[in-house]
C-alpha positions in Angstrom: 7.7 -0.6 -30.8 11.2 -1.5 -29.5 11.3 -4.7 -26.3 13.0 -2.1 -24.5 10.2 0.7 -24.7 7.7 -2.0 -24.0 9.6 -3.2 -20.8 10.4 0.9 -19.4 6.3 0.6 -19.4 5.5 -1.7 -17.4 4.4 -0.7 -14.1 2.0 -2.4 -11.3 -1.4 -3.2 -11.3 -4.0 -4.5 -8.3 -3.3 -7.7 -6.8 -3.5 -9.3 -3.3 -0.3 -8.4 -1.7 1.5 -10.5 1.2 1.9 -9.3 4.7 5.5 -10.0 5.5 8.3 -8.2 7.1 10.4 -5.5 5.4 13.5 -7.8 5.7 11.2 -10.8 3.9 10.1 -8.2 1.7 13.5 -7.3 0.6 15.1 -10.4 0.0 11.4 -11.5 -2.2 12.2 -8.6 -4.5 16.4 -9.8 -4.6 15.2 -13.1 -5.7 12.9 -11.3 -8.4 15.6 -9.1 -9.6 18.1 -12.5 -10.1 19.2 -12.0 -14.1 17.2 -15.2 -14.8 14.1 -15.0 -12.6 12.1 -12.8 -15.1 12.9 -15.2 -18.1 12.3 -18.1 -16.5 9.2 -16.4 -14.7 7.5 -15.0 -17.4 8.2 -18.6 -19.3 5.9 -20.0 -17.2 3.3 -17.6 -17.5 3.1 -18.2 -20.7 1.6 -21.2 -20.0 -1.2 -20.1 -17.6 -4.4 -20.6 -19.4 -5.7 -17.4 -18.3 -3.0 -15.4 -19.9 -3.1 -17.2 -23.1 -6.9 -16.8 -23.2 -6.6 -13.4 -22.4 -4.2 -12.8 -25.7 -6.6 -14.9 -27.6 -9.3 -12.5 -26.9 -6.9 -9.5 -27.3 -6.5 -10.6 -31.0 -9.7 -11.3 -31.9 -11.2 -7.8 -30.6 -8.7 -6.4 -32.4 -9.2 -8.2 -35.8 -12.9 -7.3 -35.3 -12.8 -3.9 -34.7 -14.2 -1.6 -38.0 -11.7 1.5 -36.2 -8.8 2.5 -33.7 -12.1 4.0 -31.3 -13.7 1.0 -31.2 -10.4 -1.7 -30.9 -9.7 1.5 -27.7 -13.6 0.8 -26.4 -13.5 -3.1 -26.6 -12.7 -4.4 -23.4 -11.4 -7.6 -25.2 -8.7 -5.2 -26.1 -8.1 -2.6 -23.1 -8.0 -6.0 -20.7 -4.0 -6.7 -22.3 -3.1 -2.9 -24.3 -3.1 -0.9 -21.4 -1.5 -3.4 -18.9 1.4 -4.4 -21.8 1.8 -0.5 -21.7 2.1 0.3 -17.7 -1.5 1.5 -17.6 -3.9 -1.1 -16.0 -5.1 0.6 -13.2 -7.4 2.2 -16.5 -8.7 -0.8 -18.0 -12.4 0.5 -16.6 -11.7 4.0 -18.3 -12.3 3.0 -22.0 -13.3 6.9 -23.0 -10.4 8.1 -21.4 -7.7 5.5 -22.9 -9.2 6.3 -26.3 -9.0 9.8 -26.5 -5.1 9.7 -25.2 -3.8 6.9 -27.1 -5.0 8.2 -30.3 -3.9 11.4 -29.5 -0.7 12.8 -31.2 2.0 13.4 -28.6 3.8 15.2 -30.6 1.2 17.6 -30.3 1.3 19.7 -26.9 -2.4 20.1 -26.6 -3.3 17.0 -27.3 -5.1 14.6 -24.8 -2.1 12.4 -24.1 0.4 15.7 -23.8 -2.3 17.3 -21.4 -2.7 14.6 -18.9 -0.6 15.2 -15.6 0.6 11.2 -15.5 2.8 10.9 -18.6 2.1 7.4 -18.7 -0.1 8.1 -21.2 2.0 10.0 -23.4 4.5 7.3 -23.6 2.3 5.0 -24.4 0.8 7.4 -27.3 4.0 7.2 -28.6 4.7 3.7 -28.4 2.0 2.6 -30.0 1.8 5.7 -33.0 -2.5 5.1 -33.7 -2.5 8.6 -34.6 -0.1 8.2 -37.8 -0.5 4.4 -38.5 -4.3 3.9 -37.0 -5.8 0.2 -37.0 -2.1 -0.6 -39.0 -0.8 0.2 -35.6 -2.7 -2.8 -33.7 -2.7 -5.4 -36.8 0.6 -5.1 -36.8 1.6 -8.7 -35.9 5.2 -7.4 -34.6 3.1 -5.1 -32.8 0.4 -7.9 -31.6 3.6 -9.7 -30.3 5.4 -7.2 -28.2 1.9 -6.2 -26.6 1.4 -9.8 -25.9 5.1 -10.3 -24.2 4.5 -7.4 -22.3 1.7 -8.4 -21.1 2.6 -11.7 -19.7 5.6 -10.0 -18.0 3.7 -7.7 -16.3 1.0 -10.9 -15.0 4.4 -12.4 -14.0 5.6 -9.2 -12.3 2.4 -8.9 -10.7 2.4 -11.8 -9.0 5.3 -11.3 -7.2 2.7 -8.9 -5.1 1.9 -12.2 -3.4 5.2 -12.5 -2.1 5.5 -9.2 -0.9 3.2 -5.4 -1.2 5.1 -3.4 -3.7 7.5 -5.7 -6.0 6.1 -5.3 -9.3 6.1 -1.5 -8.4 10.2 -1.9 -7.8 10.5 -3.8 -10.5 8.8 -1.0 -12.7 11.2 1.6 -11.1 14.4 -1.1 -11.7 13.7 -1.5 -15.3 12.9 2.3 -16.2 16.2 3.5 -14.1 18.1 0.1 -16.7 17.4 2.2 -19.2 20.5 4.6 -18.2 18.5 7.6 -18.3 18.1 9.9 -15.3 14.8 10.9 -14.2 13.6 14.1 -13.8 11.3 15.3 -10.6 8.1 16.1 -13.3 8.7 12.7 -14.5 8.6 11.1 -11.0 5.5 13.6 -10.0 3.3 13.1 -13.5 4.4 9.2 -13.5 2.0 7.3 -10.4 4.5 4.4 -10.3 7.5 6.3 -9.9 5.5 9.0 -7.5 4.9 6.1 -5.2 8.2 4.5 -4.9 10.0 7.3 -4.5 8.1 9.4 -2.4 7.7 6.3 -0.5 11.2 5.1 -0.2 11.7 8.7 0.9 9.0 8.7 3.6 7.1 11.2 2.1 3.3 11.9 3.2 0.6 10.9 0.9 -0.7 14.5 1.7 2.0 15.8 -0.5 -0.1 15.3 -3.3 -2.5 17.8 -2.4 0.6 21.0 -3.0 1.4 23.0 -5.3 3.5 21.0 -8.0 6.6 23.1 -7.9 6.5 22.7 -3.6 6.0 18.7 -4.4 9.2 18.8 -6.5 11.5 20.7 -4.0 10.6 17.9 -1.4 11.7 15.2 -3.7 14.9 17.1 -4.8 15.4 18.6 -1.4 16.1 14.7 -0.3 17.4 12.9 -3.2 19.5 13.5 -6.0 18.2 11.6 -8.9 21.0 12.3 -11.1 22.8 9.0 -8.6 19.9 6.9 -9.4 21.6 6.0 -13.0 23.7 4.1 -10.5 22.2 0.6 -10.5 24.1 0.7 -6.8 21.4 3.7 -6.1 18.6 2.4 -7.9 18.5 -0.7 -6.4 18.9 0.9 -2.8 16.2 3.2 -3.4 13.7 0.2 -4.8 14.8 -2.0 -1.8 13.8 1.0 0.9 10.6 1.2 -1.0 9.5 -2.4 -0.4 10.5 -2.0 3.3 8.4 1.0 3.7 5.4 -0.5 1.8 5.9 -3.5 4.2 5.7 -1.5 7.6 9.1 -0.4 7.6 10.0 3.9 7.6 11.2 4.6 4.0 13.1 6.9 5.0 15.2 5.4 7.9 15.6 2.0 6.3 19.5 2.0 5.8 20.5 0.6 9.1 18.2 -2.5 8.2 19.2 -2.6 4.7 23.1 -2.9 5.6 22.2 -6.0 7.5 20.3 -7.9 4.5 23.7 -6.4 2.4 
């Protein structure tokens, strides 16, 4: 599992989140995007005992476990996997996470290919259980990524508390890093993605309720995500996000924006 996979995955979790301005909110997530804020953040994070304990008990469940369905039903285990991998809002769905992730993706009717957020597929992938099994999780290269990415996503989560919606941009900033455009399924079957970008583009949460392909045209209808491999673009879009998840309009956020520029 490659540091750069493991980053694209990260994505946001539940946290308390501040109550601030849209211009506040905006310059919280520049100072979070600084080239050495997420080194030296995540540095420190290291350190909290909560995250180290959390690892501690990652390792152990996993060095327990007789199988790959019981190291994906141990909540010793689920509590850093599925965060490392940009899925902790289903830490509380053990059944789910261990039919998917020990699904092949390869395979189109498996579990992890089926499931509308492709989350899950990625994160089949990542880890491989379905060709390398409880190899997979002992892996200690593997143990180590898992555990990185977990502590960067505690750090990125934390930056909630500075302002609703950061550690959601900072998902979006670091999958658009990877130079590959994003497709309007991708942005629909991804939650993170769904909500910055419909919400940058002031898009009703009733959208969700249409017919995929009418869902799609109202994305592509107001945005060309072919620009966003522009970090110029990508970074605009993230910054009207935060503005709109802090009270501001998502879509009408340029005039504001061009006076925080």
């Amino acid at each position: 599992m490659s540091g750069s996979i493991a980053l694209a995955l990260l994505g946001a979790g539940t946290s308390s989140s501040a109550s601030v301005d849209g211009a506040t909110a905006v310059l919280a997530l520049r100072r979070a995007s600084r080239a050495d804020a997420e080194t030296k953040g995540v540095g420190q994070m290291a350190k909290d005992s909560s995250v180290k304990l959390a690892i501690a008990r990652f390792t152990e469940g996993v060095s327990r476990a007789k199988d790959v369905q019981a190291a994906l039903r141990d909540p010793r285990v689920l509590t850093v996997l599925l965060p490392a991998l940009g899925l902790p809002d289903a830490v509380d769905m053990p059944g789910l996470a261990a039919r998917a992730l020990a699904s092949d993706p390869a395979d189109a009717g498996s579990v992890a290919s089926r499931l509308s957020d492709t989350r899950w597929k990625s994160a089949a992938a990542t880890l491989n259980l379905a060709a390398r099994g409880m190899d997979a999780l002992r892996d200690p290269a593997v143990q180590n990524k898992l555990a990185s990415s977990y502590t960067a996503y505690q750090w990125r989560l934390s930056k909630d508390t500075e302002a609703g919606g950061i550690s959601d941009a900072l998902y979006f900033r670091n999958r658009m890093a990877t130079g590959k455009a994003l497709g309007v399924y991708e942005v629909l079957g991804n939650s993170v993605l769904r909500r910055v970008v419909t919400g940058a583009l002031g898009l009703p949460d009733a959208l969700a309720i249409q017919e995929v392909t009418t869902q799609a045209r109202a994305v592509t209808s107001r945005l060309d995500l072919s620009k966003l491999t522009d970090p110029r673009q990508a970074t605009k879009l993230a910054e009207r996000y935060i503005m709109a998840a802090n009270g501001g309009a998502g879509g009408n956020a340029t005039s504001l924006l061009s006076l925080l520029t």
